[in-house]
Each structure stands twice: as structure tokens, then as C-alpha cells.
C-alpha positions in Angstrom: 143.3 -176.6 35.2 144.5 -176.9 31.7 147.6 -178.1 33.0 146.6 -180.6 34.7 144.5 -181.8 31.6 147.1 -181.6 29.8 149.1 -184.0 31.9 146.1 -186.5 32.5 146.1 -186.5 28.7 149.4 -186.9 27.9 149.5 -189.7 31.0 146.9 -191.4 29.2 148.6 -191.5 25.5 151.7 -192.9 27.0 150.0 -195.2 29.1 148.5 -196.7 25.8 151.5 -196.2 23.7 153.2 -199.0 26.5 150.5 -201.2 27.1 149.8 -201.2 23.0 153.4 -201.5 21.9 156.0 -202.4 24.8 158.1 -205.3 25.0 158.5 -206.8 28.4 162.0 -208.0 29.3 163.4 -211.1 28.0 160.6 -210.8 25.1 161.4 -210.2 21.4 158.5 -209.2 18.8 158.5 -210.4 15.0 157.0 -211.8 12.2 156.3 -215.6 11.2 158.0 -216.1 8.1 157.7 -220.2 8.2 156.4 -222.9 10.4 158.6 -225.7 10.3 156.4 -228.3 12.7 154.3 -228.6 15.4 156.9 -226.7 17.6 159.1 -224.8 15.4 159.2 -221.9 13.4 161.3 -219.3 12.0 160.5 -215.5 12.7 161.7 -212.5 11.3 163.3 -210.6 13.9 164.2 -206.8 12.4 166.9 -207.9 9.7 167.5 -211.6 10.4 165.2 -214.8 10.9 165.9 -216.9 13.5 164.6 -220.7 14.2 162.5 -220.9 17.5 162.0 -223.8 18.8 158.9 -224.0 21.5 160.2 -224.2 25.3 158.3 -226.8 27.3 156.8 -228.5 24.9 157.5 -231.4 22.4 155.3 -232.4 19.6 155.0 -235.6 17.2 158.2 -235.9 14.6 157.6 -234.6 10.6 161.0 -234.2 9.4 162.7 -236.3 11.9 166.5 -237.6 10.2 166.2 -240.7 12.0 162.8 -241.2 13.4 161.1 -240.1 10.5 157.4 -238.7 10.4 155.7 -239.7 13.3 151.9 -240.2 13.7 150.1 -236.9 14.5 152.8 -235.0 13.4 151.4 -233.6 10.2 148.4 -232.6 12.4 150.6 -231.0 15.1 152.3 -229.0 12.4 148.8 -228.0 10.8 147.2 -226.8 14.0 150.7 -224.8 14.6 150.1 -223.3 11.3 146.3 -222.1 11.7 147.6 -220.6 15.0 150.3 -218.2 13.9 151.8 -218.3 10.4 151.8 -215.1 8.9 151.2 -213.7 12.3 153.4 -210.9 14.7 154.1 -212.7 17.5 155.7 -211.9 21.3 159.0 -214.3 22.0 159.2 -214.6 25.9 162.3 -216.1 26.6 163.4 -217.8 30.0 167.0 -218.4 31.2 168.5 -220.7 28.4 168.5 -218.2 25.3 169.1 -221.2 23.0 169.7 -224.9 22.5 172.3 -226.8 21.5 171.8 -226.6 17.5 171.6 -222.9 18.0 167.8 -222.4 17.5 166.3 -219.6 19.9 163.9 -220.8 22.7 160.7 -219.5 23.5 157.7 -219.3 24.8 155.3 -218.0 21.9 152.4 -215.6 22.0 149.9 -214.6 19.5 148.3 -211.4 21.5 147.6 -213.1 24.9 147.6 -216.2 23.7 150.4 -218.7 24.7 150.8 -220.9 21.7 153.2 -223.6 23.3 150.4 -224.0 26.1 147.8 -223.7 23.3 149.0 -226.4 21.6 149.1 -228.5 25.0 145.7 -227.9 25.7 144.4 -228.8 21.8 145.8 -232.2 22.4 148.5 -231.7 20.2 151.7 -231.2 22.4 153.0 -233.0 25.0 154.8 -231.4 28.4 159.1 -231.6 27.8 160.9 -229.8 30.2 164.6 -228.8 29.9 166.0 -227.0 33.3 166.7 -224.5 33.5 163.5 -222.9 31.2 161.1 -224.0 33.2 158.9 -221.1 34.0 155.9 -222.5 32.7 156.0 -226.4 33.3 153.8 -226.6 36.0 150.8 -225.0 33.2 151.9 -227.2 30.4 151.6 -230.4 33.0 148.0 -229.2 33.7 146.9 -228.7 30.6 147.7 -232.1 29.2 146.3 -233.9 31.6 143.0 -232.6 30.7 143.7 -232.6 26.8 144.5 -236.2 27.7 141.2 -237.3 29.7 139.0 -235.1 27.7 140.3 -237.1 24.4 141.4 -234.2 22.3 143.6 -233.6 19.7 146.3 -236.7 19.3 144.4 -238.3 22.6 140.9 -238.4 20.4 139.5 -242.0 19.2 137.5 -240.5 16.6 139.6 -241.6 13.3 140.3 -238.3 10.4 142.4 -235.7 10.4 142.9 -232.9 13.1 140.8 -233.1 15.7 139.9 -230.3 18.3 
């Protein structure tokens, strides 16, 4: 009998040692150091930072070399901010690792929250999908077609500053 307590016991603690601290596959866990814009940021990943740049998603210009700063971008980049700077954060990656300039792609989540879908759904993202990552671009279409009729974030009327 003690035994099998024992086991049950040890069962359980490894059990919550994996759901509490296990990375799936094709996920990375880290630290924002900086957010860049409405869709990229730079996370510490053990002993180097690397640039991650949203998958799926595409938000209003701020530092653009030729477009320049684009309207709502400021707002995009302050509503990526409140959503995970300073935070630990999951990277789930899909097929393409990285883009062209070298940044890593990723779908970013702050506990079980999906920040590139987040920030579809505020109103402050738009759908972009690059084959071949496009696990998730069925979601993101959803999602801002409501943000859209519903008139939130970047699709809202009322004039100020971020809107939610």
C-alpha cells in the first residue's frame, strides 16, 4: 500500500513538474528584453537575444526605412508592450525557423495567451500569411473580421489614443 502511494505521489509531482515547466516541441521559453513594434521583439533566449518577429500577423509601420511611421503604429507597439515586455514568454515555432533578415519567427505566448492572435483580436494586427507558417491563419482571419465589424482597436471611429 505504501508503495503504491508512493508511486501515485511521485506520478503526481512529475505530472506537475511537466505540465508546470515543459516545453512542447518546436517551442523556445525566454525573457522579453525589448519590444521593438507592434510585432517584434527581442527575447533573451539562455545566453543570447534573438529578434522575433510575429508569424501571421502584420502590424502598422514605426520605424519603417522607407515607409516611415505609419498611423496606428505607435498604438500597435504600445498595446504589444502592455502585453508582454518584461514578461517570460513560450516561442512556438512552425516550419520556417526564420525570415529572410535572419529574425526568428514565432508565434508568441504569455501563459495561454497567444499574443500574435491577441493583438488581432484588439484591433491592432492585421492577418499576413507567409507559407509555409501557416498553422494558425485560419484563427488570425477570424479574429479580424470581428475586430473589424466590432470597431476596435485601429478599426475604432472614436478619435484618441489606443483604443480597446
Amino acid at each position: 500500500m505504501r508503495g503504491a502511494l508512493r508511486l501515485a505521489a511521485l506520478g503526481a509531482l512529475l505530472a506537475f513538474a511537466v505540465s508546470t515547466h515543459a516545453v512542447e516541441p518546436g517551442a523556445l521559453e525566454g525573457a522579453v528584453v525589448r519590444v521593438v513594434d507592434g510585432d517584434t521583439i527581442h527575447v533573451r533566449l539562455g545566453d543570447r537575444v534573438e529578434k522575433v518577429r510575429y508569424i501571421g500577423v502584420n502590424t502598422p509601420e514605426v520605424h519603417h526605412p522607407q515607409k516611415g511611421e505609419q498611423p496606428g503604429g505607435r498604438e500597435a507597439g504600445e498595446v504589444n508592450r502592455r502585453l508582454v515586455a518584461g514578461k517570460r514568454v513560450r516561442l512556438e515555432l512552425d516550419v520556417q525557423a526564420r525570415d529572410r533578415y535572419g529574425r526568428l519567427l514565432a508565434y508568441v505566448w504569455v501563459g495561454g495567451l497567444m499574443v500574435n492572435a491577441e493583438l488581432v483580436r484588439l484591433g491592432y494586427a492585421e492577418p499576413m500569411t507567409i507559407p509555409p507558417n501557416v498553422r494558425h491563419q485560419r484563427l488570425f482571419r477570424d479574429l479580424a473580421r470581428e475586430a473589424r465589424a466590432a470597431g476596435r482597436g485601429l478599426w475604432s471611429t472614436a478619435p484618441g489614443p489606443a483604443r480597446e
